[in-house]
MOPAC internal coordinates of N, CA, C and O (Angstrom, degrees):
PM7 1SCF
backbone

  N    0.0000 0     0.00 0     0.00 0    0    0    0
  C    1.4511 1     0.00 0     0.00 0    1    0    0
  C    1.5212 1   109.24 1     0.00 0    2    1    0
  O    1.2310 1   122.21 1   -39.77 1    3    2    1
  N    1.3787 1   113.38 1   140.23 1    3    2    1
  C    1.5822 1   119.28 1  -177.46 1    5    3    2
  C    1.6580 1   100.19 1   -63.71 1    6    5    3
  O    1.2310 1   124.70 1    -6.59 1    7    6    5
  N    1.1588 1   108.59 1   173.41 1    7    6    5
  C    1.1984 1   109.91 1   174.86 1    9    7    6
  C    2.0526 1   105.17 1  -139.40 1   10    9    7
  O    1.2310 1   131.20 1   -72.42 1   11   10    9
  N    1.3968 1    95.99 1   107.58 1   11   10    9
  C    1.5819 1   106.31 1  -139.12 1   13   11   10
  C    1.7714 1    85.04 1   -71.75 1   14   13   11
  O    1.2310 1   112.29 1   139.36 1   15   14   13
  N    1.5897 1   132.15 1   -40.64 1   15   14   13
  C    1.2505 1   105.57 1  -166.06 1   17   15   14
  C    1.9547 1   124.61 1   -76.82 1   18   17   15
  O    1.2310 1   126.83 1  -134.52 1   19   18   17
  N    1.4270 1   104.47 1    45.48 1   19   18   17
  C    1.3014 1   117.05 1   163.42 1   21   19   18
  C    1.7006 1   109.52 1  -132.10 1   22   21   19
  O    1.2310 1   130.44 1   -14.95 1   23   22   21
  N    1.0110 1    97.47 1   165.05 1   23   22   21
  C    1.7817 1   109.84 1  -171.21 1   25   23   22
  C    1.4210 1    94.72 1  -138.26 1   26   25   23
  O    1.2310 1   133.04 1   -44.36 1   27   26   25
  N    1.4011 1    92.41 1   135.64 1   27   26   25
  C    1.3409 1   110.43 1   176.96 1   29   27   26
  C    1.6713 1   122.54 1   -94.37 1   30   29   27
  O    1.2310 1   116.61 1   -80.21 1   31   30   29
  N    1.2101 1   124.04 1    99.79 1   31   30   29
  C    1.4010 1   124.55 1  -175.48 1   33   31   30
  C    1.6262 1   107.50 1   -95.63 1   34   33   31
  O    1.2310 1   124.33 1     2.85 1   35   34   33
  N    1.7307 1   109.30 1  -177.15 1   35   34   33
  C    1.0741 1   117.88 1  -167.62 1   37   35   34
  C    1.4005 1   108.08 1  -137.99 1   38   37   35
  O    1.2310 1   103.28 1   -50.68 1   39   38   37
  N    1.2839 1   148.33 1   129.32 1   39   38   37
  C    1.5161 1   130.53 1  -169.81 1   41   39   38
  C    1.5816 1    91.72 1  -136.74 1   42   41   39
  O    1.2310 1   117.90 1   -45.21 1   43   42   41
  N    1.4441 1   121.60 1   134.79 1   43   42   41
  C    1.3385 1   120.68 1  -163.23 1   45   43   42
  C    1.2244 1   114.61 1  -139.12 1   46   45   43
  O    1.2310 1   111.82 1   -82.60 1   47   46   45
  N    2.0475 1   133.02 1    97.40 1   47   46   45
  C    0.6097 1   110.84 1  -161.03 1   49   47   46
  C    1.8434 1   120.13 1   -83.06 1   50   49   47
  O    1.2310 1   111.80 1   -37.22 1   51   50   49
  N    1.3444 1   133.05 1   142.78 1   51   50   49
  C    1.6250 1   111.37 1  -177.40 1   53   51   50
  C    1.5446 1    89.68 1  -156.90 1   54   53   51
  O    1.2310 1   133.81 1   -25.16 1   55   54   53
  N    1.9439 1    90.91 1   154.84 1   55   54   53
  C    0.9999 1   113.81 1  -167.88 1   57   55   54
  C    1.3476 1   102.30 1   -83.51 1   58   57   55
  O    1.2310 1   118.36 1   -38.25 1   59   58   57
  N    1.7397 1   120.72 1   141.75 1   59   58   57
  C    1.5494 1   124.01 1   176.13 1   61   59   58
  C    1.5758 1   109.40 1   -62.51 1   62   61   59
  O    1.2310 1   122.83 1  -168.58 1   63   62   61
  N    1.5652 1   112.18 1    11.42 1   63   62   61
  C    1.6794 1   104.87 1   173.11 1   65   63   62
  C    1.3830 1    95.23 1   -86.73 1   66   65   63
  O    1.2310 1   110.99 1   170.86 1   67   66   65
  N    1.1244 1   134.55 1    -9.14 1   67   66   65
  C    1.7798 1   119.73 1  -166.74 1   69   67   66
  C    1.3309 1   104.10 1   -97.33 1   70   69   67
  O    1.2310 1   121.79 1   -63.82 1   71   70   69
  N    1.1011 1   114.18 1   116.18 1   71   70   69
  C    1.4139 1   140.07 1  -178.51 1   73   71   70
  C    1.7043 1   101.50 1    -4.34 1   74   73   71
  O    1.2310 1   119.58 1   -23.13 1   75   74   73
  N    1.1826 1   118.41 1   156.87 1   75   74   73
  C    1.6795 1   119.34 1  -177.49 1   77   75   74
  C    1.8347 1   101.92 1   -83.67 1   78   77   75
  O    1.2310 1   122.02 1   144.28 1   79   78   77
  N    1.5268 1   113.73 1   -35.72 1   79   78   77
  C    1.4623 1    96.22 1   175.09 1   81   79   78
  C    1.0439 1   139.75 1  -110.17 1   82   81   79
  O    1.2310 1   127.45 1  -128.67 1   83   82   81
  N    1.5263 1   103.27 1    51.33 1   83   82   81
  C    1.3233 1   135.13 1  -169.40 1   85   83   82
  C    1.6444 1    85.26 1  -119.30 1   86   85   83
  O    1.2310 1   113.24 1   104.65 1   87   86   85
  N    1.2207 1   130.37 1   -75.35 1   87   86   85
  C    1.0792 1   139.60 1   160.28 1   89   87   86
  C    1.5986 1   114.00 1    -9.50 1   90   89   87
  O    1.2310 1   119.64 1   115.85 1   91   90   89
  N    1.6390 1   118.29 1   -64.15 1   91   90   89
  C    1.2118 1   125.90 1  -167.10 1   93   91   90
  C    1.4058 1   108.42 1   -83.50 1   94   93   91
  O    1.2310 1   123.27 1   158.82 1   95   94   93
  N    1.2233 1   111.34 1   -21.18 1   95   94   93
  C    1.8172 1   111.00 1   166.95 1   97   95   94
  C    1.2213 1   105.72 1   -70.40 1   98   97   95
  O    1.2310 1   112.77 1   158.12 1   99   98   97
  N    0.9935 1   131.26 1   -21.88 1   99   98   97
  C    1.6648 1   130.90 1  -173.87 1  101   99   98
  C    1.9262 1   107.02 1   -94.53 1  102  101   99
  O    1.2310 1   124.81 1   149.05 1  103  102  101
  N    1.1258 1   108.37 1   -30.95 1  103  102  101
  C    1.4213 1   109.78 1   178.38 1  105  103  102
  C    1.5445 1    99.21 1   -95.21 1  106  105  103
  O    1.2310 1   111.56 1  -171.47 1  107  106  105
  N    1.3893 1   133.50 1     8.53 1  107  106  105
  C    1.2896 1   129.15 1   177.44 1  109  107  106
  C    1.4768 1   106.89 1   -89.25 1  110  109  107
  O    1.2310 1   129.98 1   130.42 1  111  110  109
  N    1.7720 1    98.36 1   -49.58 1  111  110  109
  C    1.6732 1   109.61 1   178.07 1  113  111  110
  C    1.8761 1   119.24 1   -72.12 1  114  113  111
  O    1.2310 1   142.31 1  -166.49 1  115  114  113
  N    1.0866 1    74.29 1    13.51 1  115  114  113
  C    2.0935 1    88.22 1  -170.33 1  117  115  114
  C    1.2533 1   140.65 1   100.41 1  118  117  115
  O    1.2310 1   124.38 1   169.40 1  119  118  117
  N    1.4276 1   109.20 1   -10.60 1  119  118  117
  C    1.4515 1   107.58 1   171.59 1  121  119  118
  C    1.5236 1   124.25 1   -54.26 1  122  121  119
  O    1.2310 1   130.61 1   -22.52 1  123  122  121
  N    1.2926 1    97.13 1   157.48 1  123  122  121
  C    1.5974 1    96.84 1   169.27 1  125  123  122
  C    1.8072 1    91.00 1  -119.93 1  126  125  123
  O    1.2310 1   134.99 1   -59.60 1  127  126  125
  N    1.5812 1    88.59 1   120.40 1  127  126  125
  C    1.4004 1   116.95 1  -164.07 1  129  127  126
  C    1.8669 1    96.80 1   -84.85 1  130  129  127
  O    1.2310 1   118.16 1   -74.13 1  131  130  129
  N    1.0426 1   121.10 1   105.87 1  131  130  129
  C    1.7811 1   103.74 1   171.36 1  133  131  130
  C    1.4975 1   113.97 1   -84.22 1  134  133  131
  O    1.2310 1   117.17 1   -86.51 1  135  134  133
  N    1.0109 1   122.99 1    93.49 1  135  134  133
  C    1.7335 1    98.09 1  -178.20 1  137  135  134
  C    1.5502 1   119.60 1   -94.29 1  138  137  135
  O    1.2310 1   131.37 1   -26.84 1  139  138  137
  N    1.5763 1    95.66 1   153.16 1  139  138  137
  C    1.5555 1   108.39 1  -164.38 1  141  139  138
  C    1.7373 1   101.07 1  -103.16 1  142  141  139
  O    1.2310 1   125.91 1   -20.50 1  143  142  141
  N    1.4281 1   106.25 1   159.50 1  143  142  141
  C    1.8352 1    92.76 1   160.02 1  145  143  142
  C    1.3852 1    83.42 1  -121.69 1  146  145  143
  O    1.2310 1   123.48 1   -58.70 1  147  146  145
  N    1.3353 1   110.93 1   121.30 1  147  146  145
  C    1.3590 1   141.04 1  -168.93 1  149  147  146
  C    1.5667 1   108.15 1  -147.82 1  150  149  147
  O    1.2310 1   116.42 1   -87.35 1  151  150  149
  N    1.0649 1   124.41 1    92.65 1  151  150  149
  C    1.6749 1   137.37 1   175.89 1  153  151  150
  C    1.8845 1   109.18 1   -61.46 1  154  153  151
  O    1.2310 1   124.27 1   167.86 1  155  154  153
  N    1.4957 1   109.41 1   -12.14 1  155  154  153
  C    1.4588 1   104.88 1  -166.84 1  157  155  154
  C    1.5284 1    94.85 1  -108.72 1  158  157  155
  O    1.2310 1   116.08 1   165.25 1  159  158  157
  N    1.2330 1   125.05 1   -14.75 1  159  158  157
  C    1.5859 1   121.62 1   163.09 1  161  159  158
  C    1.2168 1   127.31 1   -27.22 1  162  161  159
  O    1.2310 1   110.32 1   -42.64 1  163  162  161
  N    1.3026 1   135.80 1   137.36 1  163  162  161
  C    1.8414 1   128.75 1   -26.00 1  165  163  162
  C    1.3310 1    97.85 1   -71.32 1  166  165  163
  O    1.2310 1   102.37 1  -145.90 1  167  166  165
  N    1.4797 1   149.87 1    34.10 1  167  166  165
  C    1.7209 1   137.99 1   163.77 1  169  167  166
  C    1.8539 1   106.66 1   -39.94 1  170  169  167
  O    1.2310 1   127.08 1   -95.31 1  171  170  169
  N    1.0690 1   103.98 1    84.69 1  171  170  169
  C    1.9459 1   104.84 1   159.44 1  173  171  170
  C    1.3765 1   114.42 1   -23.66 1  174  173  171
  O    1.2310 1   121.15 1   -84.53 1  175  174  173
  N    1.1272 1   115.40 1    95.47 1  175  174  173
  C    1.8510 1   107.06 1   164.32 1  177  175  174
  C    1.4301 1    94.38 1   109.63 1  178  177  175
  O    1.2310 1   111.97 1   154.13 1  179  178  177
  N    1.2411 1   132.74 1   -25.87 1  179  178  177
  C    1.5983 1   116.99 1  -170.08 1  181  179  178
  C    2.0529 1   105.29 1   -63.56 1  182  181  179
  O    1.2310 1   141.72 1   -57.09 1  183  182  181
  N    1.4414 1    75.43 1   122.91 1  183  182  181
  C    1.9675 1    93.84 1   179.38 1  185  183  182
  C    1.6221 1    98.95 1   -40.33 1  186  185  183
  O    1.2310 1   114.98 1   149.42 1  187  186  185
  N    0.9593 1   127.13 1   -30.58 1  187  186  185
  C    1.8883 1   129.80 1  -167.02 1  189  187  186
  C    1.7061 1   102.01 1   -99.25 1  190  189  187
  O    1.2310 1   115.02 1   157.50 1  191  190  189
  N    1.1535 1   127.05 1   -22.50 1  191  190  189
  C    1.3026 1   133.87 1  -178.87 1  193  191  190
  C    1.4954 1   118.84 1   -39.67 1  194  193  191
  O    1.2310 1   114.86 1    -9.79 1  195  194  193
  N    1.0154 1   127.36 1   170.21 1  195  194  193
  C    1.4713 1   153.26 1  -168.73 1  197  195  194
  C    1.8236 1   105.29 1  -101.35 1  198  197  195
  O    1.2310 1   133.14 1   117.02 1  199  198  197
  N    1.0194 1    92.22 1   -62.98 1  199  198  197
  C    2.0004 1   112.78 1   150.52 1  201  199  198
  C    1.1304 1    98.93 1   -32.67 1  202  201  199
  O    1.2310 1   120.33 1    85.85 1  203  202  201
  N    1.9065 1   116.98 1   -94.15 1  203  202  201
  C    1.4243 1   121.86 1  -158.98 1  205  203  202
  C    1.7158 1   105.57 1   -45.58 1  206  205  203
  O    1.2310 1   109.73 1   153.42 1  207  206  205
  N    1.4549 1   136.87 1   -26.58 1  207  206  205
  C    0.9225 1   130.08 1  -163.27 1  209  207  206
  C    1.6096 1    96.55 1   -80.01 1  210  209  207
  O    1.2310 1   124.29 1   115.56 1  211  210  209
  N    1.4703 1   109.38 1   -64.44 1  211  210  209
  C    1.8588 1   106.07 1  -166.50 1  213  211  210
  C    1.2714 1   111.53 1   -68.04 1  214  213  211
  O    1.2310 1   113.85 1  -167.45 1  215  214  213
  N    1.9528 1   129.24 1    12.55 1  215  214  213
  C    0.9969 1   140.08 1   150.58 1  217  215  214
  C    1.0579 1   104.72 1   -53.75 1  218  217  215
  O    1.2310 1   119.44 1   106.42 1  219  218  217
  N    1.3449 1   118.68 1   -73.58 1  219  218  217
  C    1.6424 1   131.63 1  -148.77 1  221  219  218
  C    1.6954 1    95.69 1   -85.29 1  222  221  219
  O    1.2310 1   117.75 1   156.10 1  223  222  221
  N    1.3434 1   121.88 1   -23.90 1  223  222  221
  C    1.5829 1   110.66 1   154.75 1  225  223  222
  C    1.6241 1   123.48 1   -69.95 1  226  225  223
  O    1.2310 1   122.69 1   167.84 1  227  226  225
  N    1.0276 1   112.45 1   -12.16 1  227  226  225
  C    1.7408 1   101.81 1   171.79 1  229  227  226
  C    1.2954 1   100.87 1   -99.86 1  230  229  227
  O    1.2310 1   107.46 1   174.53 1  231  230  229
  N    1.3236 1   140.99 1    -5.47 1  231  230  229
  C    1.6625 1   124.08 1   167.58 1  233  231  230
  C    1.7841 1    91.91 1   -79.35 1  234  233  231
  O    1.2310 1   114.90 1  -157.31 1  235  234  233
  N    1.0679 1   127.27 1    22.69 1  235  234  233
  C    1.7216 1   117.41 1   166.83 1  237  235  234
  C    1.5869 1   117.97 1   -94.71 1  238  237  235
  O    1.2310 1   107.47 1   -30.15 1  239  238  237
  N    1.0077 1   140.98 1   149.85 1  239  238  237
  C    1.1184 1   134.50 1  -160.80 1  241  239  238
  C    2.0762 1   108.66 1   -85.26 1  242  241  239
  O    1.2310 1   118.78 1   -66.87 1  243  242  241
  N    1.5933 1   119.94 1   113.13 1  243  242  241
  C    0.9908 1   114.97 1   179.42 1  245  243  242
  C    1.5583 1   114.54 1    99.02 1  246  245  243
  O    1.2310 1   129.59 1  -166.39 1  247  246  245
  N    1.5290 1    99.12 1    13.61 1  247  246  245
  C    1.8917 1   118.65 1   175.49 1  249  247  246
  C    1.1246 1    91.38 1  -129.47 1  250  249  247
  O    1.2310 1   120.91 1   -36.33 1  251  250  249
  N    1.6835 1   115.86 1   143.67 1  251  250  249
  C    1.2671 1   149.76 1   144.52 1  253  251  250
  C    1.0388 1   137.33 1  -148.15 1  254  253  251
  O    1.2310 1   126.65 1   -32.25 1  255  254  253
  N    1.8500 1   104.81 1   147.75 1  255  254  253
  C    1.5332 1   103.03 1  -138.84 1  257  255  254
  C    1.9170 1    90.76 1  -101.33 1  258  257  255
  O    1.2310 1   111.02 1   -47.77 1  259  258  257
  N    1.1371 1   134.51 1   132.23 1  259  258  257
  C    1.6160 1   130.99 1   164.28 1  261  259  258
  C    1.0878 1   127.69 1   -49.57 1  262  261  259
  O    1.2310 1   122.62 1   141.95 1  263  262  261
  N    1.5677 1   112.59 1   -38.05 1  263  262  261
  C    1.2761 1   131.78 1   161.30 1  265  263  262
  C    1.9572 1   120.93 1    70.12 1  266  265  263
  O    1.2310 1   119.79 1  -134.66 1  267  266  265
  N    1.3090 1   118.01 1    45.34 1  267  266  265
  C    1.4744 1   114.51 1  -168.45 1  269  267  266
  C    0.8206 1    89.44 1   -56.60 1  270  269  267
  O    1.2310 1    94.25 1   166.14 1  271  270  269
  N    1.2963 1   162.24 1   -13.86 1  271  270  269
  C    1.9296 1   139.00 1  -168.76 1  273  271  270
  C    1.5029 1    82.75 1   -68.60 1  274  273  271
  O    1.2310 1   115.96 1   133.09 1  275  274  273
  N    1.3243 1   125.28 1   -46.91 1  275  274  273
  C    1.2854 1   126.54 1  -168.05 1  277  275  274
  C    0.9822 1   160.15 1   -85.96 1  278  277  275
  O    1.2310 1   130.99 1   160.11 1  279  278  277
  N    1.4833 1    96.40 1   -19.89 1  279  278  277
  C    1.7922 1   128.76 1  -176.70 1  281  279  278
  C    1.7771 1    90.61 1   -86.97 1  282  281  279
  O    1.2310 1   129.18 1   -49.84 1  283  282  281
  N    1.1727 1    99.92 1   130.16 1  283  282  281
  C    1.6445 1   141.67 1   156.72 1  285  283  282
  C    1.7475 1   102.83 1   -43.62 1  286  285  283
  O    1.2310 1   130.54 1   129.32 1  287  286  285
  N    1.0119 1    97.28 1   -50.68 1  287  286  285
  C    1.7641 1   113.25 1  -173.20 1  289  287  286
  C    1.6165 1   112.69 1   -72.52 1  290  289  287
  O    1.2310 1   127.40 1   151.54 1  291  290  289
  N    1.5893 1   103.37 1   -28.46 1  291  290  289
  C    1.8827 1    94.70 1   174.66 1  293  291  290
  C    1.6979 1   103.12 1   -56.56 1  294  293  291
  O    1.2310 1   105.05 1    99.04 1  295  294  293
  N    1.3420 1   145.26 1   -80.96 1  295  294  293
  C    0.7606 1   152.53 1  -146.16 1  297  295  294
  C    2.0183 1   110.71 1   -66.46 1  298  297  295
  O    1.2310 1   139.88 1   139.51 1  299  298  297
  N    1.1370 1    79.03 1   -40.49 1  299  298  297
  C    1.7812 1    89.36 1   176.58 1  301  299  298
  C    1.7412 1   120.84 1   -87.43 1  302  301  299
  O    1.2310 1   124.54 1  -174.66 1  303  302  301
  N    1.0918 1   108.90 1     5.34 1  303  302  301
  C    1.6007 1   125.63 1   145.99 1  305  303  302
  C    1.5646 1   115.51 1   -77.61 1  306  305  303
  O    1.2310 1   126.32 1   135.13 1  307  306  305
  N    1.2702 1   105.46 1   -44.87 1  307  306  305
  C    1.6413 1   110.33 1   176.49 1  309  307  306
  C    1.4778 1   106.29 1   -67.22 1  310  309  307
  O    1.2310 1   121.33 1   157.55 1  311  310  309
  N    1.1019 1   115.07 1   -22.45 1  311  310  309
  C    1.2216 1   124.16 1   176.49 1  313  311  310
  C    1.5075 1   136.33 1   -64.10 1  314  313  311
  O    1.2310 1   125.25 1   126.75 1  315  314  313
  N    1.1831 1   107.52 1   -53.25 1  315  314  313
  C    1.3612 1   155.67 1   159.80 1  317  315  314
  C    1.4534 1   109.79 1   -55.61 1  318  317  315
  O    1.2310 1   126.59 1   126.69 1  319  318  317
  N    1.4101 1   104.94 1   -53.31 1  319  318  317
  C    1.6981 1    94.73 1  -166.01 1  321  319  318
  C    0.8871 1   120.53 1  -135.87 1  322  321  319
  O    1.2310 1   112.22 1   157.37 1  323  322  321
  N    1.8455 1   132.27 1   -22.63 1  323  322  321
  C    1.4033 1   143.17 1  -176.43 1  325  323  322
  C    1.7122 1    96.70 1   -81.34 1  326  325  323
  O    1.2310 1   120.54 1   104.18 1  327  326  325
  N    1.7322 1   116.58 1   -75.82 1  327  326  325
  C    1.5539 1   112.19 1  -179.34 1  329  327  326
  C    1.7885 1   101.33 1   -37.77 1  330  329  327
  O    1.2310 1   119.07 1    86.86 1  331  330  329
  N    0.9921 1   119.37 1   -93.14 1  331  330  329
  C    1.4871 1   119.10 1  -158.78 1  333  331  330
  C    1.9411 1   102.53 1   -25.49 1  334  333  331
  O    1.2310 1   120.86 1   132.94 1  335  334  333
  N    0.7989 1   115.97 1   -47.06 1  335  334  333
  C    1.9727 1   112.23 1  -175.01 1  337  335  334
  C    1.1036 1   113.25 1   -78.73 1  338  337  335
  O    1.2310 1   118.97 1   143.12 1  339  338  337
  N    1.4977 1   119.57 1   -36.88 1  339  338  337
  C    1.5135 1   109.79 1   159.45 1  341  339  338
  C    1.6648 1   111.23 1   -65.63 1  342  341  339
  O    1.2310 1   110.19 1   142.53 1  343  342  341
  N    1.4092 1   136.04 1   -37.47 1  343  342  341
  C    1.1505 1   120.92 1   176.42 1  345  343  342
  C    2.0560 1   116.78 1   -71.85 1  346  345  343
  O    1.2310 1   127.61 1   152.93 1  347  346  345
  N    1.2593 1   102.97 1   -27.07 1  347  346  345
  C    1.2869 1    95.81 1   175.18 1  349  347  346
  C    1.5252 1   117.61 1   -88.63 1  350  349  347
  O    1.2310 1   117.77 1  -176.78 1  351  350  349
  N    1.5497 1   121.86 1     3.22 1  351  350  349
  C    1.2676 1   133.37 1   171.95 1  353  351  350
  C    1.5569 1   114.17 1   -82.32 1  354  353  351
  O    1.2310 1   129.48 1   151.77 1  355  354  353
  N    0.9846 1    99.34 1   -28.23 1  355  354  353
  C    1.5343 1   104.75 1  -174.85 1  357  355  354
  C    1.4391 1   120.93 1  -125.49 1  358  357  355
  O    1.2310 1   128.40 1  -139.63 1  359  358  357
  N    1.6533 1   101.43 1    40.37 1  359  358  357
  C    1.1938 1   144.13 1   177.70 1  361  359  358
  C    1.6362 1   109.08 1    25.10 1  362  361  359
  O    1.2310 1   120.05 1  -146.08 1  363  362  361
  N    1.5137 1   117.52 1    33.92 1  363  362  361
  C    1.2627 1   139.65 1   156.31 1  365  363  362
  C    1.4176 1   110.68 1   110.71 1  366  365  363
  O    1.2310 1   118.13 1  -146.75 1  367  366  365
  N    0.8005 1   121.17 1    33.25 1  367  366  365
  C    1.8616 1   136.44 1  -132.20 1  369  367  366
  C    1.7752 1   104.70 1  -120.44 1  370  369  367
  O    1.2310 1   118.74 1   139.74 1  371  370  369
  N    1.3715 1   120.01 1   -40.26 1  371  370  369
  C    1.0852 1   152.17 1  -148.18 1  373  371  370
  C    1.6198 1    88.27 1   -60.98 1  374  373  371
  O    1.2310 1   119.89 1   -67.04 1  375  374  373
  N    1.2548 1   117.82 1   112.96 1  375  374  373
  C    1.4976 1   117.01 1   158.20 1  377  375  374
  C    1.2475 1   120.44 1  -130.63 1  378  377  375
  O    1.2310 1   118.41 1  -149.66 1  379  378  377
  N    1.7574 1   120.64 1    30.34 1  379  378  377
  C    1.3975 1   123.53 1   169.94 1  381  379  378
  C    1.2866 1    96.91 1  -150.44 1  382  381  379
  O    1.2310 1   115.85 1   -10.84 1  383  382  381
  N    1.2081 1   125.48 1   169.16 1  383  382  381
  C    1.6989 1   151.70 1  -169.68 1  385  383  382
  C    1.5126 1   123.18 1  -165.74 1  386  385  383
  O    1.2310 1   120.31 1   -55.23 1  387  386  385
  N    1.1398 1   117.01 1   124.77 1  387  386  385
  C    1.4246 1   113.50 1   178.31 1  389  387  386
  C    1.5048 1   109.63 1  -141.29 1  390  389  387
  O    1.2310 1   114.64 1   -52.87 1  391  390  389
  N    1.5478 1   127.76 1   127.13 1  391  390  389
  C    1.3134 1   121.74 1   176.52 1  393  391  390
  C    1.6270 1   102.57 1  -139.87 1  394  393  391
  O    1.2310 1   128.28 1   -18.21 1  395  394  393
  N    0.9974 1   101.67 1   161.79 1  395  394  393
  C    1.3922 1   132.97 1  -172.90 1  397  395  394
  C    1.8363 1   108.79 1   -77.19 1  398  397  395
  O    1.2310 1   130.13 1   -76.38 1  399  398  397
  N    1.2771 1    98.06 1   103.62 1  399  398  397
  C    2.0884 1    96.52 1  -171.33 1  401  399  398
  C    1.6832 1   105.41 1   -68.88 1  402  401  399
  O    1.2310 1   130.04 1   -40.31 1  403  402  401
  N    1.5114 1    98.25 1   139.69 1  403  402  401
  C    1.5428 1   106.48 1   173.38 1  405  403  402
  C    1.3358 1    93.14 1  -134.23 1  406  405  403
  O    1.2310 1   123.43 1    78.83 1  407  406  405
  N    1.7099 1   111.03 1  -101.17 1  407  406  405
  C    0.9613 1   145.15 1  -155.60 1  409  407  406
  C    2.0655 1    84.34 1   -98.89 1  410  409  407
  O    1.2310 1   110.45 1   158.51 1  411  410  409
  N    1.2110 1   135.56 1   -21.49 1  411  410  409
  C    1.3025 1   122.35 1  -165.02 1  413  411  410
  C    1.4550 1   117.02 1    81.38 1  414  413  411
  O    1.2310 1   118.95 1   163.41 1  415  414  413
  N    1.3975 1   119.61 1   -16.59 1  415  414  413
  C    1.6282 1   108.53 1  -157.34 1  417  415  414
  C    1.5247 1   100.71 1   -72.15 1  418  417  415
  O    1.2310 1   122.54 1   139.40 1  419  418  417
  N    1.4874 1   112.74 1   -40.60 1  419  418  417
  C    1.5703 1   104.27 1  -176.65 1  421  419  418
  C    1.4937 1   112.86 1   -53.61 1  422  421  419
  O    1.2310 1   118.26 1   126.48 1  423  422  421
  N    1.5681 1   120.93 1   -53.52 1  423  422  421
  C    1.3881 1   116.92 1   170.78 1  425  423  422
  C    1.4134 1   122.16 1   -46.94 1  426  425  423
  O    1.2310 1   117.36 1   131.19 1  427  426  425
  N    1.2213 1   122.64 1   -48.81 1  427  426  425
  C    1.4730 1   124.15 1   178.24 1  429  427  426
  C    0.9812 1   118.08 1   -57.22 1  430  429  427
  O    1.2310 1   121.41 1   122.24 1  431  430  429
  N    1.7253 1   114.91 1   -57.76 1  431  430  429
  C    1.4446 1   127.56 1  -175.89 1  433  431  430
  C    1.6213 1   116.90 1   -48.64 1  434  433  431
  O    1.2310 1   121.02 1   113.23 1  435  434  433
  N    1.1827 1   115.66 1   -66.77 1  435  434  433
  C    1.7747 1   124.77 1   158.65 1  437  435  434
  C    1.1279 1   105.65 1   -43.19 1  438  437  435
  O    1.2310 1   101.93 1    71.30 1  439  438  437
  N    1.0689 1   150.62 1  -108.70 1  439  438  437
  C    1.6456 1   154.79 1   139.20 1  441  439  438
  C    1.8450 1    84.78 1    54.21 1  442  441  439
  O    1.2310 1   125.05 1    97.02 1  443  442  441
  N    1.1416 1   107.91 1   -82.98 1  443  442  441
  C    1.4992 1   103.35 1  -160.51 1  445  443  442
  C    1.4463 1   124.21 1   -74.31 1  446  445  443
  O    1.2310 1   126.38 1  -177.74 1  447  446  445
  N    1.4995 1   105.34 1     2.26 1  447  446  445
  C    1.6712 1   123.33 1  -172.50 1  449  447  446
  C    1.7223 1   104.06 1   -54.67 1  450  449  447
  O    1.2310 1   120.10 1   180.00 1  451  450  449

C-alpha cells in the first residue's frame, strides 16, 4: 500500500546544451530541472557531468537515480516493443533505421529485433 503522506518528486540534473523544450517539458510535468553549463553532457562518468552530479545525488538519503546508462531494461524495451512495431508497421519491409544516440538502448534494442 502507498503511503499517501509523501509525494513523490523528480530532480533532474541536465546540461543547458539540451534543447530549452526539452527542458520545459520536464519542468511542465514537475521536475525540478537543475541545469548545468556542462560542455561534456551526457559523457558517463565525466567529474563535471550531469550524470556525475545525479550520481552523487542518489548516495543522499531518499534519492534514486533510474539510471538508463544502466538498466538492462532500456535496451530490452526497444526490444520488446519498438523493433517488433516498426517491423510490423512497415509490413516487414523496413530496410533502414535511424535514431538519435543517448543512452543507445533504442539503437540496440531495435537493432536486435
Amino acid at each position: 500500500m502507498l503511503d499517501d503522506t509523501r509525494t513523490a518528486s523528480v530532480r533532474t540534473p541536465l546540461s543547458t546544451r539540451f534543447p530549452q523544450e526539452k527542458r520545459a517539458v520536464l519542468r511542465f510535468f514537475g521536475s525540478d530541472v537543475i541545469e548545468l553549463n556542462d560542455e561534456l553532457c551526457p559523457a558517463p562518468g565525466a567529474p563535471e557531468g550531469a550524470i556525475a552530479v545525479a550520481r552523487q545525488m542518489a548516495k543522499m538519503p531518499d534519492f534514486h537515480m533510474l539510471d538508463q546508462y544502466r538498466n538492462e531494461a532500456n535496451p530490452d524495451s526497444h526490444y520488446k516493443t519498438t523493433g517488433p512495431e516498426i517491423w510490423k508497421q512497415t509490413q516487414h519491409k523496413v530496410t533502414h533505421f535511424a535514431a538519435g544516440l543517448g543512452t543507445c538502448g533504442t539503437v540496440t534494442g531495435t537493432g536486435g529485433s
